[in-house]
C-alpha positions in Angstrom: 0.0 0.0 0.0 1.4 3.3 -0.7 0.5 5.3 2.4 -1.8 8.2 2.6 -2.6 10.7 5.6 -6.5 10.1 5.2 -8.9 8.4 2.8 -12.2 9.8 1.3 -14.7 12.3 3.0 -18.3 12.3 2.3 -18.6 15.5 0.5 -21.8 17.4 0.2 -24.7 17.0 -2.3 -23.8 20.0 -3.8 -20.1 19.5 -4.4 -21.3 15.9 -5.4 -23.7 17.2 -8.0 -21.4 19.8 -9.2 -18.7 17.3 -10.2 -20.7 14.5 -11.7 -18.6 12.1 -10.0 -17.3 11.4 -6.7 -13.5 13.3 -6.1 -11.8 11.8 -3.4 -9.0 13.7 -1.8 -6.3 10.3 -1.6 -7.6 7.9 -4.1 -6.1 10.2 -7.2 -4.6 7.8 -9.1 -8.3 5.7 -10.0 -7.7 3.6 -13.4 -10.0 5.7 -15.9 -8.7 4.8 -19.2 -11.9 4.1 -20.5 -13.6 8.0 -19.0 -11.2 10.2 -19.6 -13.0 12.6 -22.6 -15.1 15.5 -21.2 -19.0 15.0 -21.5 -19.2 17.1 -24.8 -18.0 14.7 -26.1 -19.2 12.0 -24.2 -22.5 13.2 -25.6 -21.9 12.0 -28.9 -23.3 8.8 -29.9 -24.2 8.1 -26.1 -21.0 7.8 -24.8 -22.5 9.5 -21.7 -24.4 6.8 -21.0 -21.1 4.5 -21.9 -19.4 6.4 -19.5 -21.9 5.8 -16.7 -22.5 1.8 -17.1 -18.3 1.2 -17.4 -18.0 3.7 -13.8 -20.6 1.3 -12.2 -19.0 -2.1 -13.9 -16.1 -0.6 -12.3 -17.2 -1.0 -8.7 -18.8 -3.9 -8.4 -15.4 -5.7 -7.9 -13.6 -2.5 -7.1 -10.8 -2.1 -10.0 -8.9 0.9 -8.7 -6.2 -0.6 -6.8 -6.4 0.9 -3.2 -10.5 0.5 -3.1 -9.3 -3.4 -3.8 -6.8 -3.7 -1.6 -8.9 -2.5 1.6 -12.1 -4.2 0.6 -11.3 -7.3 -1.1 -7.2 -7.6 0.6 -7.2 -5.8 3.7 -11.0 -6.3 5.2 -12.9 -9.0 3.8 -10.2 -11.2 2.2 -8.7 -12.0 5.6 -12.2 -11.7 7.2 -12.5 -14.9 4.8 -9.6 -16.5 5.4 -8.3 -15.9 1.9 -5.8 -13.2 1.8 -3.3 -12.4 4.9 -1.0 -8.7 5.5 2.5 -8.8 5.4 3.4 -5.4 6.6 4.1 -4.8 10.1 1.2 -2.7 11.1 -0.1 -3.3 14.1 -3.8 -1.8 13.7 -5.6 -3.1 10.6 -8.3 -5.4 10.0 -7.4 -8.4 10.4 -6.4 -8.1 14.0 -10.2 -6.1 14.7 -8.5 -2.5 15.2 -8.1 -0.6 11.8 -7.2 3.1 12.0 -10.2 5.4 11.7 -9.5 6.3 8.6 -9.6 3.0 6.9 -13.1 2.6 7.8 -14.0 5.4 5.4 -13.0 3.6 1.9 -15.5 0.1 2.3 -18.6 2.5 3.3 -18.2 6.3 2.2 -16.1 5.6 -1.0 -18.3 3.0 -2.6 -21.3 5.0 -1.9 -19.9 8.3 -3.0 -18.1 6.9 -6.3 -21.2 4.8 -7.4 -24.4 7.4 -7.2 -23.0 10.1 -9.4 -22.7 7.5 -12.3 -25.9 6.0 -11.3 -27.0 9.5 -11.4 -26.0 10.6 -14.4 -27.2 7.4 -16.0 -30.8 8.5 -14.8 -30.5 12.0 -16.6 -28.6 11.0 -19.8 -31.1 8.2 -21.4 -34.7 6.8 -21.1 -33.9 3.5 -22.4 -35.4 1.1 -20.6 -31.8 -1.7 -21.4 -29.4 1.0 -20.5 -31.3 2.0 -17.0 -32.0 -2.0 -16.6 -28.0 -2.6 -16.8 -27.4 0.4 -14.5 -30.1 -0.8 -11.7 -28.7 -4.4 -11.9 -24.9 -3.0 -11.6 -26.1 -0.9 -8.3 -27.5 -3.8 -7.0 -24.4 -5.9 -7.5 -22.7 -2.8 -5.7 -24.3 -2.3 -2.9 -25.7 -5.8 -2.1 -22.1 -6.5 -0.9 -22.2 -3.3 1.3 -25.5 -4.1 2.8 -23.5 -7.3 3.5 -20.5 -6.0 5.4 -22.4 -3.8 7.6 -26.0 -4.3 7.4 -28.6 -0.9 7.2 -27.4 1.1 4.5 -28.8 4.3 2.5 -30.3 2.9 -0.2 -34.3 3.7 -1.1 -34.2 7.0 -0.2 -30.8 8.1 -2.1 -33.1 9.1 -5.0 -36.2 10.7 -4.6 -39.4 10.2 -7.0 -38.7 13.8 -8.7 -35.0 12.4 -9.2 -32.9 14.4 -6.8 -30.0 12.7 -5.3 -28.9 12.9 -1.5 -26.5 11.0 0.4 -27.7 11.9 4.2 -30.9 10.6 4.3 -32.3 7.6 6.5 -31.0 4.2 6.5 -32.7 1.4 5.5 -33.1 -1.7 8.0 -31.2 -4.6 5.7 -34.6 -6.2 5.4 -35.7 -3.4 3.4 -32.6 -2.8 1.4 -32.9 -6.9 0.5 -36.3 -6.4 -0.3 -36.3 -3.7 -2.5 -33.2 -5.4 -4.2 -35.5 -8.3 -5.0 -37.9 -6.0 -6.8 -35.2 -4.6 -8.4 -34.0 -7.5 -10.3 -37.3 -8.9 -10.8 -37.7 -5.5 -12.8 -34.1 -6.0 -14.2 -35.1 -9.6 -15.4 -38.2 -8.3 -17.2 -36.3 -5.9 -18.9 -33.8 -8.1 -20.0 -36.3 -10.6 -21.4 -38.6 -8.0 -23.2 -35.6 -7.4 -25.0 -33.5 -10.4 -26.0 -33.6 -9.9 -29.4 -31.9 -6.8 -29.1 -28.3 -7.2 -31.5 -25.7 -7.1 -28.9 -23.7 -4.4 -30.9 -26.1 -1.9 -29.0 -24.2 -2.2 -26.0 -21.0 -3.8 -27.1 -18.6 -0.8 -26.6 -20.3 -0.3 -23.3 -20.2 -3.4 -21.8 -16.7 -4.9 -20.6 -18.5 -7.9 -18.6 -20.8 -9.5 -21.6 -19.8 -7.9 -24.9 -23.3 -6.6 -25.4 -25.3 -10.0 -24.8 -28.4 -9.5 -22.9 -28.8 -13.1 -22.2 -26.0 -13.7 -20.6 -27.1 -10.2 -18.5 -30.2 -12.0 -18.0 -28.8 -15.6 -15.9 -26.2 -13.1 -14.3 -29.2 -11.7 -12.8 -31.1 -14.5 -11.7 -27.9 -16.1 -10.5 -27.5 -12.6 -8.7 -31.3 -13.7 -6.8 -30.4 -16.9 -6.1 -27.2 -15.5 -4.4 -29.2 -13.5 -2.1 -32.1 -15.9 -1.6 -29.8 -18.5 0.0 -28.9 -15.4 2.5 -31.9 -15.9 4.3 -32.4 -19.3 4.9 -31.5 -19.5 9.2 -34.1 -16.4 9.0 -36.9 -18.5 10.6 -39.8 -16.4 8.8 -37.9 -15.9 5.3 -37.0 -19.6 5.0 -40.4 -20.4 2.6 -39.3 -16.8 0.6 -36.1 -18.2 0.1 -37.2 -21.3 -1.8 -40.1 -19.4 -3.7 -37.4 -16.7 -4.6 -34.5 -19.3 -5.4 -36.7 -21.5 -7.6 -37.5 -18.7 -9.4 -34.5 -17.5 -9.9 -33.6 -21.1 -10.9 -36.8 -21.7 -13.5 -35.5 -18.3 -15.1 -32.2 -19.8 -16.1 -29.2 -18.9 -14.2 -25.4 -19.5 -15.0 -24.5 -22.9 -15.5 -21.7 -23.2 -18.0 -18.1 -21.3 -17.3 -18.7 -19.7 -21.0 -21.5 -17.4 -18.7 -18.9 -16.5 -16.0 -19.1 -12.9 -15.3 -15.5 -11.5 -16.0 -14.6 -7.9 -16.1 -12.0 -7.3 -18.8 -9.7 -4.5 -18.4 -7.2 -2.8 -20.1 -4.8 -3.1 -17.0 -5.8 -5.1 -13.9 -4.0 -3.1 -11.3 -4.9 -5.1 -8.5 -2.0 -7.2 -9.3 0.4 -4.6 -8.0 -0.8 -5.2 -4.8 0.2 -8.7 -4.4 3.4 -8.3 -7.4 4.6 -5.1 -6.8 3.7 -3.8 -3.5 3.6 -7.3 -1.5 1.3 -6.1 0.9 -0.3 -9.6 0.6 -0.3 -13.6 0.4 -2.9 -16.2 0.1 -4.2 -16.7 3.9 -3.2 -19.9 6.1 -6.6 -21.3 5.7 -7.5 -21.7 2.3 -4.1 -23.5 1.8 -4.9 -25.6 4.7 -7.5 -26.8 2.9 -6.2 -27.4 -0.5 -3.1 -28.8 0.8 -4.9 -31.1 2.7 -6.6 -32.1 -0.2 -4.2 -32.0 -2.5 -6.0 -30.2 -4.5 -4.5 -29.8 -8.6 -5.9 -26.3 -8.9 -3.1 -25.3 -6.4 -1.0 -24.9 -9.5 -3.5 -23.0 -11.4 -4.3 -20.5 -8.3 -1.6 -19.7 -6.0 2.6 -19.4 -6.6 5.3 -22.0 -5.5 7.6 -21.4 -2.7 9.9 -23.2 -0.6 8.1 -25.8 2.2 9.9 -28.3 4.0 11.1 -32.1 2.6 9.5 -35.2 3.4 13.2 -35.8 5.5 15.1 -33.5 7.9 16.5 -30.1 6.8 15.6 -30.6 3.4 13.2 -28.2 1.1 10.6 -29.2 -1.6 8.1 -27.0 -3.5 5.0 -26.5 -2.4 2.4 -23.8 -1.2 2.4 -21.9 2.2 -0.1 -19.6 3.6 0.2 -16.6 5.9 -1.8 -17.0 9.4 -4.2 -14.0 9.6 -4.5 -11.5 12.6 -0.5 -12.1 13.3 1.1 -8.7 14.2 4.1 -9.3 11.9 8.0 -8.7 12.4 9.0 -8.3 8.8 8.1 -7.6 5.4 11.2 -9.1 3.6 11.0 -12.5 5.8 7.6 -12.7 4.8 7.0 -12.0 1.0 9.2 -15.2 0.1 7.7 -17.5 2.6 4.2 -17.5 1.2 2.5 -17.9 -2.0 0.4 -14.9 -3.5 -1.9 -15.2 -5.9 -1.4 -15.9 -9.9 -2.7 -12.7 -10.8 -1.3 -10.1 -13.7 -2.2 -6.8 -15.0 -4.0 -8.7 -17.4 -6.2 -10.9 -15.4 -9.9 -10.4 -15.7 -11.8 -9.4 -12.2 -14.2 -12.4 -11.6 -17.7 -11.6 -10.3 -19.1 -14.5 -10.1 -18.6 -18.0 -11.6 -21.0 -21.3 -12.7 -19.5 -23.3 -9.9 -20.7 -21.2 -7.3 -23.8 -20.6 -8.8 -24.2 -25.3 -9.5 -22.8 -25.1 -5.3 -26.3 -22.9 -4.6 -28.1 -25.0 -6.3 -27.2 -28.1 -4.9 -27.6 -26.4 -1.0 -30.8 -26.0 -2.2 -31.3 -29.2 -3.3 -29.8 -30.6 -0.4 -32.8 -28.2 1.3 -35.8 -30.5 -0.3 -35.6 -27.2 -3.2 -36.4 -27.4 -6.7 -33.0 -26.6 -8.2 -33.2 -28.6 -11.6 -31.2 -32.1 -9.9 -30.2 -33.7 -7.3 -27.2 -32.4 -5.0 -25.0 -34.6 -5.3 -25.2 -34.4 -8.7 -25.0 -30.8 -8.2 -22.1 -30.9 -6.0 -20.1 -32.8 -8.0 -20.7 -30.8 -11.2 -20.0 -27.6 -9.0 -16.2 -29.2 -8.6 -15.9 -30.1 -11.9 -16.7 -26.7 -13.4 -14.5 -25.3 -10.8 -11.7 -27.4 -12.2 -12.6 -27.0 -16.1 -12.3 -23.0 -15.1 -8.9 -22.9 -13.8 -7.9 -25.7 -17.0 -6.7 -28.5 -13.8 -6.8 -32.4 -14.4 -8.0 -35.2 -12.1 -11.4 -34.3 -10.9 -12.7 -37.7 -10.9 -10.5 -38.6 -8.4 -11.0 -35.4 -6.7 -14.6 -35.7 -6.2 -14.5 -39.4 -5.2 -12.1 -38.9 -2.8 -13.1 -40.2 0.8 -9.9 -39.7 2.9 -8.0 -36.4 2.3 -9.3 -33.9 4.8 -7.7 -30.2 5.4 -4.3 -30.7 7.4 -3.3 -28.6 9.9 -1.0 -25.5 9.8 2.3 -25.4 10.7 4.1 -22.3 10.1 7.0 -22.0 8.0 8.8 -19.2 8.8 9.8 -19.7 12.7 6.6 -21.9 14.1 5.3 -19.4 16.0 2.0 -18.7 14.4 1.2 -22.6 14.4 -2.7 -23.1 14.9 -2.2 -25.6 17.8 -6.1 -26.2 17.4 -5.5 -27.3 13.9 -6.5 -29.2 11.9 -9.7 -26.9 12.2 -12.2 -29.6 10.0 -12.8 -33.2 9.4 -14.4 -32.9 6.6 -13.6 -34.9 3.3 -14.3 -34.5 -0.9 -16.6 -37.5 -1.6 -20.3 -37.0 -1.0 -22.2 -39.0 1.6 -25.3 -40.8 0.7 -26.9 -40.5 3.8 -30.1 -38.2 4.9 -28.4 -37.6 8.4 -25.6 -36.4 6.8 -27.4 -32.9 6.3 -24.5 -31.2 7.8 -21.9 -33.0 6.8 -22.7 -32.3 2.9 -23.3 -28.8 3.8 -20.2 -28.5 5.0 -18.4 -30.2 1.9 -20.6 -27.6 -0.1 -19.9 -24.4 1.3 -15.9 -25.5 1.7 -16.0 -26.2 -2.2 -17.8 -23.1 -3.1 -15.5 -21.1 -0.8 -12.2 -22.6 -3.0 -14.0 -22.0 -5.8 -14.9 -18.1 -5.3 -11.1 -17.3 -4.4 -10.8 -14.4 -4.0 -14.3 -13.0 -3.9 -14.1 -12.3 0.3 -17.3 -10.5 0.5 -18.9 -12.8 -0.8 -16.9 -15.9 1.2 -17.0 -13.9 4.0 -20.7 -13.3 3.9 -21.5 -17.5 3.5 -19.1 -18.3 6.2 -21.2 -15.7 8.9 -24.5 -17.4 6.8 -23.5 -21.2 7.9 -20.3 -21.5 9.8 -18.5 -23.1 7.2 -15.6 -23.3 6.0 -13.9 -23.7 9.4 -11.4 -21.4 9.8 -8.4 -20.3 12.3 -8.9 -17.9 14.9 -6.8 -14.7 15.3 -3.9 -14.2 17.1 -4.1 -10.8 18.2 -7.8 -9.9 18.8 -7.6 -6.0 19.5 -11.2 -5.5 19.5 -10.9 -4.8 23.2 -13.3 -7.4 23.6 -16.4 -6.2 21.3 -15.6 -9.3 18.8 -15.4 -12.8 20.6 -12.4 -14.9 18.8 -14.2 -18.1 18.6 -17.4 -16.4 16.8 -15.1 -13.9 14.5 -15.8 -10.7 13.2 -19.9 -10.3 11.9 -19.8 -6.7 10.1 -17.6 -3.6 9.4 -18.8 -0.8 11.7 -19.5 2.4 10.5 -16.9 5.4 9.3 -16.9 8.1 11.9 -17.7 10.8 9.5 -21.4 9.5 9.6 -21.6 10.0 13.4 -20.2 14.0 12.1 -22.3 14.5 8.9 -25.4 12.3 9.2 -26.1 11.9 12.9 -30.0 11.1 13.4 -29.5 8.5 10.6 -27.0 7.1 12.1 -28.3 6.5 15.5 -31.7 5.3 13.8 -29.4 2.9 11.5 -27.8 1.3 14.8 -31.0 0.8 16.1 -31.7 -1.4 13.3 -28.9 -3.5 14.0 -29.8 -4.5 17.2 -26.6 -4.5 19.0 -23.9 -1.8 19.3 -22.3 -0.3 16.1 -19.2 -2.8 16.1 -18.0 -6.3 14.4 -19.2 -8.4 17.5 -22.9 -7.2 15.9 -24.6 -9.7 13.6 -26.4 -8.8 10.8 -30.3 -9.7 10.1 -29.5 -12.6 7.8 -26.9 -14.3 10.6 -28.9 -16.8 12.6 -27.2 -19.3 12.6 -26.3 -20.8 16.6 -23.0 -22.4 16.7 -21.2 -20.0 13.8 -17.6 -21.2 13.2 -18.4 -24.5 15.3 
């Protein structure tokens, strides 16, 4: 990370409305190849409207390089046991005590960078595809917001006569997933009033599809099937979950990696993070996991380093993960000792994937749902997507596999971060045939799913507060000062000061919602769940 004295402030409405889009006083250096003509000319032939749907494709998976690196690196990448820090701060985080200041980019930036495209969208054009593609892209925004820290502006940012305010009551969660629900069932309509549409209309616009509404279409009912399965230890949503997830389902959802949603960009400069900066390494957990498995798609995922030999004083490659929440010593030690990620700067940013989308299904299924087949079925087609996506061999004898299970982790460097709990699961490949096995196949489901979403850690982050699963290791240094219990984890990001400064009343009426205190020990409405992280 290249340091900065403070991150964004919420600015006013009017300094908001006068720019077009949000300015933000640290993240200067934002990737905007694609924007960067003035809106005279943007006007011509509807690049305005270009301009708006490429902002918002840009934030779904943030693809300016420090927005990445505190959401998807620094917060909920270690939150999901994917992605660990190797510079020696000592307040971040992973360890429950990030300076003030960080709090600001998951919350304030998101919300201030996304509404002034989402705005200008709603002034420039009257199409019904173009504002359809803009209110799905919102939703994909701020659905993960809603999901690190529960209410959220969202209904009221935009009034009926169009005006656009940023300080105006929260919505509970329940109402912000609600109203997303209508949204996409609006979206969906949209999208299938207008299949026939030649996807050269929104080619130049679209860096996710190319254009093809159909493919728009099962993201978005892959997008409600997502969020149904959010709700299913909510004791008076469980029956909406299954209407809402076999709809989603009978409307056609992704099922074939060819329908992966994939940002393409020019330059992926999330790489530097892990390449140039080395801020990063793939967590202790998920290579627990894979190691323990021996999973091929190690290769295809993460970079070789130096483990020990099978005999004394001897070294062999292999993959090591950093322990998450460590206070650590030094950079240089730990940038060679771990793998990172195979990532470049011309990677695409994944949004979602048909494994994870065949893994909902066959929870579902696994639920008594109507998902279109049976889950084991399901399951194992889930892993063998996963392994046709990253191009790895030997998933037949991956997914019959009865005995691997996730080994324990020892680590590398001196031994002193060595989860002495470990190995944290049990839990093998190989499907078991047995009704009273509910929990057990759960468990093998939302593991897989979690491998296969690397690194998506809102979205692993979220399913592991929704079930409890994957198991994963517990911090070392919990400086929390006791708001988040160790053994239960971190359940949201609590909000940025400058809301307790700027929009105080909403605030307070916000952290009434929540029904705790305004901290990560709080759990969110859709985290029911007794026994999380058993």
């Amino acid at each position: 990370m290249k340091h900065t004295t403070s991150i964004i402030k919420l600015f006013s409405l009017a300094l908001l409305l006068i720019s077009g889009y949000a300015c933000t006083g640290n993240f200067d250096k934002i990737n905007q190849k694609d924007y960067q003509v003035d809106k005279e000319e943007l006007g011509r032939e509807g690049y305005n409207v270009g301009a708006s749907l490429k902002g918002l494709q840009g934030l779904v998976i943030p693809t300016e390089e420090h927005l990445y690196q505190f959401v998807e690196a620094l917060a909920a990448g270690s939150f999901a046991g994917y992605i660990g820090c190797t510079v020696e701060w000592t307040a971040k985080f992973e360890t429950y005590n990030p300076p003030t200041d960080w709090l600001e980019a998951p919350f304030s930036d998101l919300i201030t960078r996304t509404y002034p495209f989402y705005r200008d969208l709603l002034d420039e054009t009257e199409d019904p595809v173009a504002l359809a593609l803009g209110k799905l892209l919102r939703v994909s925004i701020m659905h993960r917001v809603t999901d690190m820290y529960g209410p959220i502006p969202y209904s009221k940012i935009i009034s009926k006569t169009g005006e656009v305010s940023l300080t105006v009551p929260y919505d509970s969660q329940e109402e912000v997933y609600k109203q997303m629900f209508k949204e996409l069932d609006e979206v969906r309509d949209v999208l299938n009033d207008n299949l026939t549409l030649s996807a050269e209309a929104f080619r130049r616009f679209d860096n996710v599809y190319q254009g093809n509404l159909s493919k728009w279409l099962k993201f978005t009912n892959s997008l409600k099937l997502r969020m149904a399965m959010r709700l299913t230890y909510i004791p008076e949503m469980k029956e909406e979950a299954r209407r809402i997830a076999e709809e989603a389902v009978a409307s056609g959802v992704i099922t074939l990696n060819a329908d992966n949603a994939l940002l393409k960009v020019e330059e992926n400069r999330a790489a530097m993070i892990f390449n140039d900066w080395n801020d990063h390494r793939v967590g202790a957990d998920i290579i627990s996991y894979m190691n323990g498995y021996k999973d091929p798609r190690r290769e295809k995922m993460f970079t070789i380093v130096k483990v020990k030999g099978t005999t004394p004083n001897t070294e062999a490659d292999g993959y090591a993960g950093i322990r998450i929440g460590i206070d650590v010593a030094s950079k240089d030690k730990m940038t060679g000792a771990y793998s990172k990620p195979i990532i470049s700067s011309s990677s695409s940013f994944m949004w979602m994937n048909a494994a994870e989308i065949t893994f909902l299904r066959a929870e579902g299924a696994l639920r008594g749902w109507n998902m279109g087949g049976d889950a084991k079925d399901l399951y194992n087609d889930a892993i063998a997507l996963s392994f046709e996506q990253y191009g790895a061999s030997g998933v037949e004898a991956y997914i019959a596999d009865a005995t691997n299970k996730p080994e324990a982790y020892t680590d590398p460097v001196s031994g002193t971060y060595t989860d002495r709990g470990g190995p944290r699961s049990t839990i093998t490949i190989a499907w078991e045939n047995d009704e009273e096995k509910f929990e057990r196949n759960l468990e093998r489901i939302i593991t897989q799913k979690w491998i296969a979403n690397f690194p998506l850690g809102v979205e692993a982050w979220s399913e592991f507060r929704r079930t409890g699963y994957p198991h994963l290791i517990p911090v070392v240094e919990n400086k929390s000062g006791g708001a988040i219990n160790s053994d239960q984890m971190i359940r949201r990001l609590w909000y940025p000061p400058i809301e307790y400064t700027e929009n105080l009343s909403n605030i307070n009426s916000a952290i009434g919602m929540l029904g705790g205190p305004d901290n990560g020990g709080t759990k969110l409405w859709w985290d029911k769940k007794s026994g999380t992280n058993p």
